[in-house]
N, C-alpha and C positions, 0 to 999 in steps of 0.2 A: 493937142493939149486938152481940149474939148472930151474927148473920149476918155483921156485919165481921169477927169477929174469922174466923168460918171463913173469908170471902173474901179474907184477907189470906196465910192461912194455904196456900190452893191454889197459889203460886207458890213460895215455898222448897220445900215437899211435892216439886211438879213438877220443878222444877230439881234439888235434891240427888237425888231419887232416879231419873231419866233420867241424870242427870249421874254418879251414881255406876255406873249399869249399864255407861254408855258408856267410863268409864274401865276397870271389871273386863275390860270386853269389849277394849279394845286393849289392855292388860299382857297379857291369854291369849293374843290373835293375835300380840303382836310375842314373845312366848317362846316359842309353837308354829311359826308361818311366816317362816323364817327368807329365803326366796326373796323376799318381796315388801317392799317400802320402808316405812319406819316410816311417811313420807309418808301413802301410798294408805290406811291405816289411820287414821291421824288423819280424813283427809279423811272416809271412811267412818261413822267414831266422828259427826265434826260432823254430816252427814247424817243418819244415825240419829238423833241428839239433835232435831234442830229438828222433824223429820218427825212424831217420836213428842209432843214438846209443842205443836205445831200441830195432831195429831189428838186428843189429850187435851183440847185448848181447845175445839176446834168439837165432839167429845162432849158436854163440859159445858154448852156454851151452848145445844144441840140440848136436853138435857134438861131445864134450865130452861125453855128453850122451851115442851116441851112439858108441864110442871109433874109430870114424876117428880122432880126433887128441887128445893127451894126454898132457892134461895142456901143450896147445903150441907147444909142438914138432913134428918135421915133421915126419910123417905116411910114415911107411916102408909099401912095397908092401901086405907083409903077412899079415896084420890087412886089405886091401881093397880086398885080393882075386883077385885083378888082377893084369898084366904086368906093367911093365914099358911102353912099348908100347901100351898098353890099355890106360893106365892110359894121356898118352900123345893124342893118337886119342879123347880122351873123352876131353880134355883140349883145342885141338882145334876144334873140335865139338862147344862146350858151345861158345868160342870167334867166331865163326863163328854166330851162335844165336844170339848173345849180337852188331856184328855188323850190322848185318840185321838188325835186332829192330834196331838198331839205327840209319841207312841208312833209316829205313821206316817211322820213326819217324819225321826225318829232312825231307823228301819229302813232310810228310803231312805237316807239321806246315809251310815249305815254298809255298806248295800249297795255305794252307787256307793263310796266309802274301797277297802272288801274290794277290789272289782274293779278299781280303778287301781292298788293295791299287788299285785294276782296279775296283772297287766299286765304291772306293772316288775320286778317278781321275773321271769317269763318272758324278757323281754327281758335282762334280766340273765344269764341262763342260757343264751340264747342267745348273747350275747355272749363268754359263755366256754369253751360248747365250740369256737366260732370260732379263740377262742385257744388253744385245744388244740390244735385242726386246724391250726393253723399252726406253732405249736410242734413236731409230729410232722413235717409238711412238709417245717421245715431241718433236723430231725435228717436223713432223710433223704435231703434233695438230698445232703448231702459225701457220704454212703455210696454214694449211684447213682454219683457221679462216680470217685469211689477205685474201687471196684469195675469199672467202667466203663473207665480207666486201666491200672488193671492186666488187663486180658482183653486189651486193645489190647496192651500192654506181653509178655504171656503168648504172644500172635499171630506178633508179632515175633519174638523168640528162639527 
């Protein structure tokens, strides 16, 4: 009866909480990306959702499988073959992995940010001594011309 109750329990678990990541995750993309369609986002959101409860399913069913955990229940040492202390080294092992990846993750994606914002700032700046340089241009042209008029005009008389 024990084991229904957690097998029942594995689908609202999966659902609400894929479901609520995917929602946080499109409210933050459609208030930050303004360029792209609320569309492409939804779509993206549904993808991610089915993806992540598709590979959560065949996880679970893999390790039943392979009897690390029996319908839900937590795995006494005996069935992993090792410590407590093992089992805790290898726990913080993995969370140490998962923080790296993800300290390396953020460095790239603020790397590549930095470098398309000092992109567009350049080009930016580019663009506006441009408009300087043009600016300066038609001050100029009437003065060559005036100037230019009256030397003719000067010639003359």
């Amino acid at each position: 009866m024990k084991n229904k109750k957690y097998g029942k329990a594995f689908w609202p678990i999966q659902i609400g909480g894929w479901g609520l990541l995917m929602v946080l995750t499109f409210w933050a993309k459609i208030l930050h990306d303004n360029d792209i369609s609320d569309s492409y986002f939804l779509v993206e959101g549904l993808i991610f959702f089915s993806l992540a409860i598709a590979t959560t399913t065949i996880l679970r069913s893999y390790l039943i499988k392979i009897r690390l955990i029996d319908d839900q229940s937590v795995p006494s040492h005996q069935h992993l073959g090792m410590s407590a202390l093992e089992i805790l080294v290898n726990y913080i092992n993995i969370t140490l992995y998962v923080i790296m990846w993800c300290v390396l993750y953020i460095v790239i994606k603020s790397s590549l940010k930095l470098r398309n914002e000092k992109i567009r700032r350049l080009e930016l700046e580019a663009a506006l001594k441009e408009a300087q340089l043009n600016t300066l241009k038609s001050q100029i042209n009437p003065h060559f011309m005036f100037n230019s008029l009256n030397n003719i005009r000067a010639l003359i008389l």
